[in-house]
Residue frames relative to the residue before (quaternion, step in Angstrom):
aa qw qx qy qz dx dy dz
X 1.0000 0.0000 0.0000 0.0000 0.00 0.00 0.00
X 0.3875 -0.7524 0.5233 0.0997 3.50 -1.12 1.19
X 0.6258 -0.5668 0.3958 0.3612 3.38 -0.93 0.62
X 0.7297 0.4235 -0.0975 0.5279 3.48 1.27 -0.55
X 0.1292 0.7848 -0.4020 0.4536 3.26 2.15 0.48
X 0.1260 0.6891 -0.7077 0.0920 3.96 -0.80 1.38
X 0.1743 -0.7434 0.6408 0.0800 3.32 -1.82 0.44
X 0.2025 -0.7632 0.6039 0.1088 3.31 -1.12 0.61
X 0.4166 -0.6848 0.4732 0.3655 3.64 -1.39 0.09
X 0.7968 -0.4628 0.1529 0.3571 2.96 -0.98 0.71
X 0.7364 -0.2746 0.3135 0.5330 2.92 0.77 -1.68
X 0.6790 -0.2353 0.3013 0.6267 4.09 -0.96 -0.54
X 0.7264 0.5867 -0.2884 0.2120 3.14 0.67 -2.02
X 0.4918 0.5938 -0.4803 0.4181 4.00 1.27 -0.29
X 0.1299 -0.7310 0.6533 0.1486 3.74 -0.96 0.02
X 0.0515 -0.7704 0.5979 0.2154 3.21 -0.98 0.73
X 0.0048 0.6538 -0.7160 -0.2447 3.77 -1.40 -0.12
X 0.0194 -0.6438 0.7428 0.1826 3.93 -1.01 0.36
X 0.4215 -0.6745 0.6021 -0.0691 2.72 -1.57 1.51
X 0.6893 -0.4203 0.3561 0.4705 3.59 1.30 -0.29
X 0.7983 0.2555 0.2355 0.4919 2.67 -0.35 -2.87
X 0.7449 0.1871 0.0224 0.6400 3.63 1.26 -0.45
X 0.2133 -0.7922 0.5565 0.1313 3.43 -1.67 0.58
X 0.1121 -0.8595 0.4867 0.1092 3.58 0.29 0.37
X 0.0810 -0.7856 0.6133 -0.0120 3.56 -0.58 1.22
X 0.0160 -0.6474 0.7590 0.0677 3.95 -0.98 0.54
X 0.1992 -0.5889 0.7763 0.1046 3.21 -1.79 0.63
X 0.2242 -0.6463 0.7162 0.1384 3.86 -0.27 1.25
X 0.7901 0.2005 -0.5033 0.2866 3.37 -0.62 0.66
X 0.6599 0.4235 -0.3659 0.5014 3.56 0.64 -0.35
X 0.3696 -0.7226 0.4968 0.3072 3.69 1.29 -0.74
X 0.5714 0.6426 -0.4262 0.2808 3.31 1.13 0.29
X 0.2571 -0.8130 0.5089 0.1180 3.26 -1.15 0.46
X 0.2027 -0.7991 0.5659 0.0111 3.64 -1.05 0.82
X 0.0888 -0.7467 0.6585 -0.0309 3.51 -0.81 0.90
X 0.0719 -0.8479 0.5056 -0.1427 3.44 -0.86 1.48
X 0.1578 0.7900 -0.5871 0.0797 3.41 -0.04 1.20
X 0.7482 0.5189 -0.2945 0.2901 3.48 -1.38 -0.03
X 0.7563 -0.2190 0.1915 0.5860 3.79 -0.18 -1.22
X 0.7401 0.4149 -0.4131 0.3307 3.04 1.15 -0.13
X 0.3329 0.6921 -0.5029 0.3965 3.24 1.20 0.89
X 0.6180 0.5913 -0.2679 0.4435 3.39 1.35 -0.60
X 0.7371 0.5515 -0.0518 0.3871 2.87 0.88 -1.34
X 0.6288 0.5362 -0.3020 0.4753 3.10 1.62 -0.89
X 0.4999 0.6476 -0.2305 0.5268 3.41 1.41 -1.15
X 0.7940 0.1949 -0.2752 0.5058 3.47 0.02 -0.52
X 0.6180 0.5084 -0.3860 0.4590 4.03 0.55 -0.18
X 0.6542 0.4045 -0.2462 0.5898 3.73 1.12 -0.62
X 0.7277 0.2792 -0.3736 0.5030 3.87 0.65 0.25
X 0.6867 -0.5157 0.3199 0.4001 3.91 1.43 0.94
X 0.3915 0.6468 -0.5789 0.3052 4.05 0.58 0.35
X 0.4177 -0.5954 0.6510 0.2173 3.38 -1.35 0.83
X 0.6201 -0.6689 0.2635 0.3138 3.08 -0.94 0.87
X 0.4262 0.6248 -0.3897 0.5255 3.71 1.47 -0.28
X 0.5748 0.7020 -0.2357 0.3483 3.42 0.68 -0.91
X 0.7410 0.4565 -0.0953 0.4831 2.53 0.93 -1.84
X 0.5598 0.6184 -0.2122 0.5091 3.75 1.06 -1.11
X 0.7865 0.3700 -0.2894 0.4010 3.09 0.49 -0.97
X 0.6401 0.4529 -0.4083 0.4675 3.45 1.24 -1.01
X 0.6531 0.5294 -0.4134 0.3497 4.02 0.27 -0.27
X 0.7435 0.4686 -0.2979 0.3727 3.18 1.08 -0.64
X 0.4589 0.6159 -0.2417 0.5930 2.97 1.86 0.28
X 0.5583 0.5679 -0.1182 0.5932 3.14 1.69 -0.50
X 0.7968 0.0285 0.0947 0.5961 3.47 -0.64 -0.92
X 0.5969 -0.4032 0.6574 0.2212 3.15 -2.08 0.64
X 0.6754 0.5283 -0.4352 0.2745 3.58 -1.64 0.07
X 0.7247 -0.4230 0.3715 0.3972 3.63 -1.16 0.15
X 0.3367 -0.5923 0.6156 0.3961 4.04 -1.45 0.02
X 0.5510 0.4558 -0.6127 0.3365 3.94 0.01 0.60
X 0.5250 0.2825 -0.5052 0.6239 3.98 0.28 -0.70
X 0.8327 0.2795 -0.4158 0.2358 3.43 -1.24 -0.79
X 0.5943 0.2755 -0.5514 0.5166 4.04 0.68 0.34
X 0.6455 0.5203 -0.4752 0.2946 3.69 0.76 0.01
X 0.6785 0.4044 -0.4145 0.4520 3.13 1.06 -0.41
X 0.5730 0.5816 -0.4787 0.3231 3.97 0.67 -0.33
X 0.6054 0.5790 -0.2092 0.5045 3.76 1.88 -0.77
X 0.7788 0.0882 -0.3090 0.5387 2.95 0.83 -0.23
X 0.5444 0.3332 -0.6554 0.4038 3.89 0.00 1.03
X 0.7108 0.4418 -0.3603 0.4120 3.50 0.38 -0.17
X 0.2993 0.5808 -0.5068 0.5624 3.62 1.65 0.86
X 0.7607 0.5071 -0.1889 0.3584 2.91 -0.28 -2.28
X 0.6528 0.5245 -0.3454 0.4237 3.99 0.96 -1.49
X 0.6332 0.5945 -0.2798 0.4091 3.63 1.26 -1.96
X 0.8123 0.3172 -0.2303 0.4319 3.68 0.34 -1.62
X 0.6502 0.4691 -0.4350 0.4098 4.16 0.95 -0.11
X 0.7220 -0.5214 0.3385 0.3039 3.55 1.30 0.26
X 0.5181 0.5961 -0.4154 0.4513 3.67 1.61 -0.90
X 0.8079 0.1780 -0.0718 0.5571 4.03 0.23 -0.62
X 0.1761 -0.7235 0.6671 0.0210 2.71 -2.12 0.67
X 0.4733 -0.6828 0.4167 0.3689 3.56 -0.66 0.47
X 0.3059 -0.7907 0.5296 -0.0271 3.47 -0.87 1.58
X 0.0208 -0.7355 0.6741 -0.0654 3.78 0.38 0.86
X 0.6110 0.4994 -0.4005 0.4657 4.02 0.34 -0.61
X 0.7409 0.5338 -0.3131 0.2612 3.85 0.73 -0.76
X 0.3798 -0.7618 0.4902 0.1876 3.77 -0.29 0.63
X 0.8614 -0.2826 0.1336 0.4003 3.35 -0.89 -0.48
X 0.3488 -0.8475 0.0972 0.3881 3.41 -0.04 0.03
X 0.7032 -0.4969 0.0779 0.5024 3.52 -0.51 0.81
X 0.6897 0.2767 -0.1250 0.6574 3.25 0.58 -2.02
X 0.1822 -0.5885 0.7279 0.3011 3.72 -1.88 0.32
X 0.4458 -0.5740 0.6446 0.2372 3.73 -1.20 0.18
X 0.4408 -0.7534 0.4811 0.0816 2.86 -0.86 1.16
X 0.4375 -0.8314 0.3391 0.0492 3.90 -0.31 1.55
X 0.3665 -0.6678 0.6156 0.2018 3.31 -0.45 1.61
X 0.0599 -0.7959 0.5987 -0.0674 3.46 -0.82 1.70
X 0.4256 0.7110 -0.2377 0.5068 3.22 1.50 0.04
X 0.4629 -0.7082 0.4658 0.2593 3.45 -1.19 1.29
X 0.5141 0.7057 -0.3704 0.3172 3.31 1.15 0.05
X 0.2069 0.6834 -0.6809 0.1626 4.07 1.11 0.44
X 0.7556 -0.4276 0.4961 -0.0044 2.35 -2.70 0.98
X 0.4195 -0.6071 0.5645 0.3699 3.71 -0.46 -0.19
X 0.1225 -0.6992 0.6663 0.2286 3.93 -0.79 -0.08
X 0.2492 -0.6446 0.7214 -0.0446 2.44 -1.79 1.56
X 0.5075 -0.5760 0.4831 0.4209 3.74 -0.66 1.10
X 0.3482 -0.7504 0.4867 0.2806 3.71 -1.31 0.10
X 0.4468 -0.7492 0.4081 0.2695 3.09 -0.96 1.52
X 0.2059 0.8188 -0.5071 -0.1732 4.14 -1.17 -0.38
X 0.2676 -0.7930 0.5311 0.1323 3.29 -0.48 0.97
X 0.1265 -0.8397 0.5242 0.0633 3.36 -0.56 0.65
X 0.2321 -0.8271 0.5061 -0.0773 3.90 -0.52 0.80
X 0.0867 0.7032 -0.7057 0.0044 3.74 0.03 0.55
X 0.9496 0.0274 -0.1814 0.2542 2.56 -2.16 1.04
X 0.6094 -0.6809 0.2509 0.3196 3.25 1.22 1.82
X 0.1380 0.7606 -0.6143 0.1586 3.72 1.24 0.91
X 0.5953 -0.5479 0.3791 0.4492 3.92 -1.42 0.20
X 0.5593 -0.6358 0.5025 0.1741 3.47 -0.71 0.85
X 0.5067 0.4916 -0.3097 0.6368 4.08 1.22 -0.87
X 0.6927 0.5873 -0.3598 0.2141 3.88 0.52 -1.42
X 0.6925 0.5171 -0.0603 0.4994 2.90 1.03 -2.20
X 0.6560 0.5416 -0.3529 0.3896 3.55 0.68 -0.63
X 0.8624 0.0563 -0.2412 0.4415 3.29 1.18 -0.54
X 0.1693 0.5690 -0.6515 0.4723 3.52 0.73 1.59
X 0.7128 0.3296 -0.4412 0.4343 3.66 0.32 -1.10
X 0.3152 0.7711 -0.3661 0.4148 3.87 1.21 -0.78
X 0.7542 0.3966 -0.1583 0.4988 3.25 -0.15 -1.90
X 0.7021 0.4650 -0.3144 0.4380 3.82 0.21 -1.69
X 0.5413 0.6183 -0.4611 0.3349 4.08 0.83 -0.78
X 0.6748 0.5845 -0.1610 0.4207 3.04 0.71 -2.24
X 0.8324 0.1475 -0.3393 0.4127 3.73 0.39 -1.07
X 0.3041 0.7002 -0.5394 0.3555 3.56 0.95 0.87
X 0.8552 0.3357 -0.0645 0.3897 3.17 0.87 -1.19
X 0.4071 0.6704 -0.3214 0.5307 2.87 1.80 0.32
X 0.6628 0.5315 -0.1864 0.4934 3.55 1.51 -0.73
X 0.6946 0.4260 -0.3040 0.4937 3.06 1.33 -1.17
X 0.7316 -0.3841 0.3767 0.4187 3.74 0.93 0.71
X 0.4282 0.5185 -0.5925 0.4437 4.07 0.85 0.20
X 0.2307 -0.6527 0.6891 0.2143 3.63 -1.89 0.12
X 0.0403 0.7176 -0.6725 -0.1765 3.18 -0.96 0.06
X 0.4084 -0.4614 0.7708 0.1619 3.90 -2.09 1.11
X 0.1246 -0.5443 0.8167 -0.1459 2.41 -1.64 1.79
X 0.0327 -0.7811 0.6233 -0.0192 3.66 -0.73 1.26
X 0.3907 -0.6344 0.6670 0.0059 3.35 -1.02 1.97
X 0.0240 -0.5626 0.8240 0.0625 3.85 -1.39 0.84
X 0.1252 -0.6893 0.7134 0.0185 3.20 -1.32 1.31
X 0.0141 -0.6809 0.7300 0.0572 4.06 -0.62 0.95
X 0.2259 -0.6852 0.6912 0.0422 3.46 -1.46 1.52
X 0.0808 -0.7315 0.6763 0.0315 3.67 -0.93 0.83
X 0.3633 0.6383 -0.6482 0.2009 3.44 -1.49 0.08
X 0.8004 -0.4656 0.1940 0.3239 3.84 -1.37 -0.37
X 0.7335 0.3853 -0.0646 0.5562 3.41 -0.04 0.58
X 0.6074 0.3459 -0.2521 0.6692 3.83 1.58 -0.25
């Protein structure tokens, strides 16, 4: 990816809903679903209104405290996850972007939080998948030698108890 690297959404067919704390994207034709929390709310916002990826870099580092490797890592890999779930396409045809975002010039920057995405194919329950991957964590770490205490309450009834 080039510093001059633009994307576009797909199409109508993407839905957005911004939740705030979270972005939720569906793609009503592929049925996929995306859950965005963290920087890549930021990121998503500026890639869906046509920033080149320098752009983008530049506006975060203006943004958030921390080094420029996580933050070109994290613009590479939501604009993977965004590229390979279908939500975007590379836009060479696209010029500057319309709207500019207005820069946090202020000594006040954000911490950076890597950016989270969940991805979902074929609009599966979102509670479901979250804890299968859950479950798959736990017996990960169950291998790597973690224990876990399972505590049994046994209540005995009968005559005299």
């Amino acid at each position: 990816m080039t510093e001059n690297t633009r994307f576009r959404i797909t199409g109508d067919h993407l839905v957005e809903q911004d939740l705030e704390s979270e972005i939720i994207l569906v793609d009503l034709h592929t049925k996929t679903y995306f859950s965005l929390t963290e920087s890549a709310i930021e990121i998503w916002r500026l890639v869906s209104k046509g920033y080149a990826t320098a752009e983008i870099l530049e506006h975060l580092q203006t943004t958030f405290n921390g080094e420029r490797a996580p933050l070109e890592q994290a613009i590479e890999s939501v604009v993977h996850e965004l590229k390979n779930g279908g939500a975007i396409v590379l836009a060479p045809e696209l010029g500057a972007p319309v709207e500019l975002l207005p820069y946090d010039t202020s000594a006040n920057k954000r911490n950076f939080t890597p950016p989270v995405i969940d991805r979902f194919d074929n609009l599966e329950a979102p509670h479901e998948v979250r804890e299968r991957k859950r479950q798959e964590e736990l017996r990960q770490k169950s291998k790597r030698g973690f224990s876990f205490v399972t505590t049994l309450k046994i209540t005995v009834s009968g005559p005299g108890r």
